[in-house]
N, C-alpha and C positions, 0 to 999 in steps of 0.2 A: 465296385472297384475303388480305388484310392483318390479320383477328382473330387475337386475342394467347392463343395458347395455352404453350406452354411461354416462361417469359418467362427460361430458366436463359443465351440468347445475345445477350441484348437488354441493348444500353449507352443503350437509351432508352426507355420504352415508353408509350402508355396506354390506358384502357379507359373505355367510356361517354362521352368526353370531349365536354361541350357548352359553348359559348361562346355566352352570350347579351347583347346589349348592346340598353340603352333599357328603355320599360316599354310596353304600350299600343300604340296607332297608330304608335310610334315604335320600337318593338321589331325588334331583326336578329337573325337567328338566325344566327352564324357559323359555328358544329361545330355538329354534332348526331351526339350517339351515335356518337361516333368510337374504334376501337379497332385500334393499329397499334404495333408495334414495330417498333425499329432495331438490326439486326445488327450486332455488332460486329465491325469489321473491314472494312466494308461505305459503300460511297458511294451515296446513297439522293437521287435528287432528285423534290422535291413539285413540280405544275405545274398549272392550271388558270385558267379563265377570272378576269378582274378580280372580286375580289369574291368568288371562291368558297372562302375561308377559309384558303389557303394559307398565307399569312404570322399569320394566327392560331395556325394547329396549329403551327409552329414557335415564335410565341413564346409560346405554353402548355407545349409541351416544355423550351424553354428557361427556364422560371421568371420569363421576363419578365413575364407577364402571368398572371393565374390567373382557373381554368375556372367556369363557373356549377353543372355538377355532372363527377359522376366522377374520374377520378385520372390524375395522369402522374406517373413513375418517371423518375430517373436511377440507375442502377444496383439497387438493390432500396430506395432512399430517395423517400417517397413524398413531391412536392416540399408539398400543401399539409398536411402535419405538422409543417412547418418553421417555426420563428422568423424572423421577419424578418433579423436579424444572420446563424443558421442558410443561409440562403436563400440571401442574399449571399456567405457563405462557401464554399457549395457552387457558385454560378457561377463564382466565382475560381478555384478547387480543380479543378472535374471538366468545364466545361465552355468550349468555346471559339469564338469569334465572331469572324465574318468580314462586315463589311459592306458596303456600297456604298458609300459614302462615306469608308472607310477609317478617322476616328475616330485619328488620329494626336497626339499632342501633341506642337504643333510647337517647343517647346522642346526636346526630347529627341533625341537622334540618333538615327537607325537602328539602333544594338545596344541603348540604352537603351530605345528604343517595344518591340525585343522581348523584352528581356526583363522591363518593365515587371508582369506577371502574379504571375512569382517573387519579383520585388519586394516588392510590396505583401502575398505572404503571408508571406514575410518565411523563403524559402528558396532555396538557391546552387543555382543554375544546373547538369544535368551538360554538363559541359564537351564530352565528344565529342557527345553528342547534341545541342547547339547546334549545333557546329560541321558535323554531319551536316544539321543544317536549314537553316545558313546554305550552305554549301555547295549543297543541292540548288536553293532559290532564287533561287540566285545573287546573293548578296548582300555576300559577301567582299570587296570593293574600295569599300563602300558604307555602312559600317557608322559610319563617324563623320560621315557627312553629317544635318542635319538635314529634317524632310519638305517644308520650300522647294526644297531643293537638289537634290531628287529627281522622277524624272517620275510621272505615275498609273500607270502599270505599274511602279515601282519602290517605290513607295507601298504599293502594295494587294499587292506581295510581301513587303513590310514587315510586314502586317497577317496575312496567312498564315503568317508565320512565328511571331508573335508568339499565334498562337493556337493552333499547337503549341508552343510551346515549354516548358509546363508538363505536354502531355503530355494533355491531359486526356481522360474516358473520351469525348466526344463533342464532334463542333463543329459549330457552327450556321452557315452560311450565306445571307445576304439578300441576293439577285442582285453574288454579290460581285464578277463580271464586268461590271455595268452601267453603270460609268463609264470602262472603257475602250477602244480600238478593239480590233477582233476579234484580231490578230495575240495582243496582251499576253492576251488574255481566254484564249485561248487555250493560251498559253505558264503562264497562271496555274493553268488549271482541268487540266493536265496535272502540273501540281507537286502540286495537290488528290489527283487518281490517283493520284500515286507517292506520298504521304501512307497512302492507304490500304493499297497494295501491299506497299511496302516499311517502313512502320514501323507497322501493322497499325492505323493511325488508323480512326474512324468518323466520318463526314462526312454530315450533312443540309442542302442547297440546294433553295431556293425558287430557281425561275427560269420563265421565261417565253419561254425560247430552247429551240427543239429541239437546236439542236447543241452548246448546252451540256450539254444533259441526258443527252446521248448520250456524256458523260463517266466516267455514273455506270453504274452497277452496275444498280441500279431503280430506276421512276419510277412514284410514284404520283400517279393520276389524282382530283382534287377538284373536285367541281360542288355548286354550293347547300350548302356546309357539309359534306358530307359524301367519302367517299374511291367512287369509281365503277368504276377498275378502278385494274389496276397492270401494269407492264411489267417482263419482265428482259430482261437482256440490249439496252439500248436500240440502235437508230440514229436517228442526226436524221432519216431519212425516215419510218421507221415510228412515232415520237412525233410529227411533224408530222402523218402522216396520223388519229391517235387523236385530237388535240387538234382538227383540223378537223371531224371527229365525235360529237366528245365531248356536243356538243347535241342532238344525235340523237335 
C-alpha cells in the first residue's frame, strides 16, 4: 500500500498527514492520518469522490496550504520548518504547477509565461533544455505570441512547459486537462508522460477522469480523507471500474 517507509526515492512525501477545517458542528475532516510518497521519476495520479480530500493532499504536499498535524517533505525539507519567504522560495525553486485555468499573464508572450519561474529567481534559462521543452510541446512557431493570440490547448502547453522549465524536483497538477476538449487533453497529458520518460520529471495530478489517469504510472485511490487503495499500472477501464466501487 502507500506507507512511507524508505523515503531515500521520494521527491515528495508525508506521514500522519491530517487536514482539518472548522471547529464544532462545523468541523471537516479532509486527510486523516495520511502517509504516502512520490517516486521520482514517476507520474502518480490522485482520484476520488467529490470531497474526498484529493485536492487537499495535493495542496498540503504542495506547500499551498498547511496540515493540522503531521508532516509533508519535498525532497528531505520538512515544508512546515519553513519560513514564510523560505516556503515561497522553495515553490519557485523545487516545485511546479500546472493548472486548470492555466494562470497565464496575459502580457507576456509565450516564451516569457515560460520562462517566467527562472525569472523571478533571478537564474538563465539552460538553453538546450528549453529548447528540448519547447520542442516537445510544440511550441516553436508560438513563442512570441501572447495567451490572447493562442487557443486553450496552446495555452495550457504554455503552462506545462513553463512548469518544467526550471526543472523542478516535482510538479503538481489540478485537473490540468479540464478546460479543454479531449483531443488537446490528451495531446497534453502525453507531453506530461514524455515529461516523465524522457527527462525523468515527477508528476502529481488530481483528476477525476479515468482516461486521464490511465496516463499515469499509479493511481491512488481517496475516500473520506483518507487513501483506500492504489493502482499500478492503470487503464481507464480498470480505474473506471475501482472508482464505481470504491463506495462499496
Amino acid at each position: 500500500m502507500s506507507g512511507v517507509t524508505s523515503t531515500a526515492n521520494f521527491a515528495a512525501y508525508c506521514r500522519n498527514a491530517t487536514k482539518i477545517y472548522g471547529k464544532g458542528e462545523t468541523e471537516v475532516r479532509a486527510l486523516y492520518d495520511v502517509s504516502v510518497g512520490f517516486e521520482t521519476g514517476r507520474f502518480t495520479s490522485i482520484m476520488g469522490p467529490s470531497g474526498s480530500g484529493k485536492s487537499t493532499l495535493m495542496q498540503c504536499m504542495a506547500g499551498l496550504d498547511s496540515l493540522t498535524s503531521g508532516q509533508t517533505y519535498v525532497g528531505s525539507v520538512e515544508l512546515s520548518s519553513l519560513k514564510d519567504k523560505q516556503l515561497t522560495e522553495l515553490r519557485r525553486n523545487q516545485i511546479g504547477f500546472i493548472f486548470q485555468a492555466f494562470n497565464l499573464i496575459p502580457t507576456l508572450s509565450a516564451e516569457e509565461n515560460i520562462t517566467l519561474p527562472l525569472d523571478l529567481a533571478g537564474t538563465t534559462p539552460d538553453k538546450e533544455f528549453m529548447k528540448q521543452v519547447i520542442d516537445t510541446v510544440g511550441l516553436g512557431d508560438r513563442l512570441g505570441h501572447r495567451p490572447n493570440e493562442l487557443s486553450g490547448g496552446q495555452q495550457q502547453r504554455v503552462a506545462v512547459a513553463r512548469a518544467m522549465a526550471s526543472r523542478p524536483a516535482i510538479i503538481f497538477g489540478d485537473e490540468p486537462t479540464g478546460n479543454v476538449d479531449s483531443k488537446t487533453g490528451a495531446e497534453i497529458l502525453s507531453f506530461m508522460q514524455l515529461a516523465v520518460r524522457e527527462f525523468g520529471q515527477t508528476i502529481v495530478m488530481v483528476t477525476h477522469d479515468p482516461v486521464s489517469a490511465s496516463y499515469s504510472d499509479r493511481v491512488l485511490f481517496l475516500a473520506d480523507g483518507e487513501i483506500v487503495d492504489e493502482m499500478q499500472n492503470p487503464t481507464a477501464d480498470s480505474v473506471f471500474d475501482k472508482m464505481r466501487h470504491l463506495g462499496d
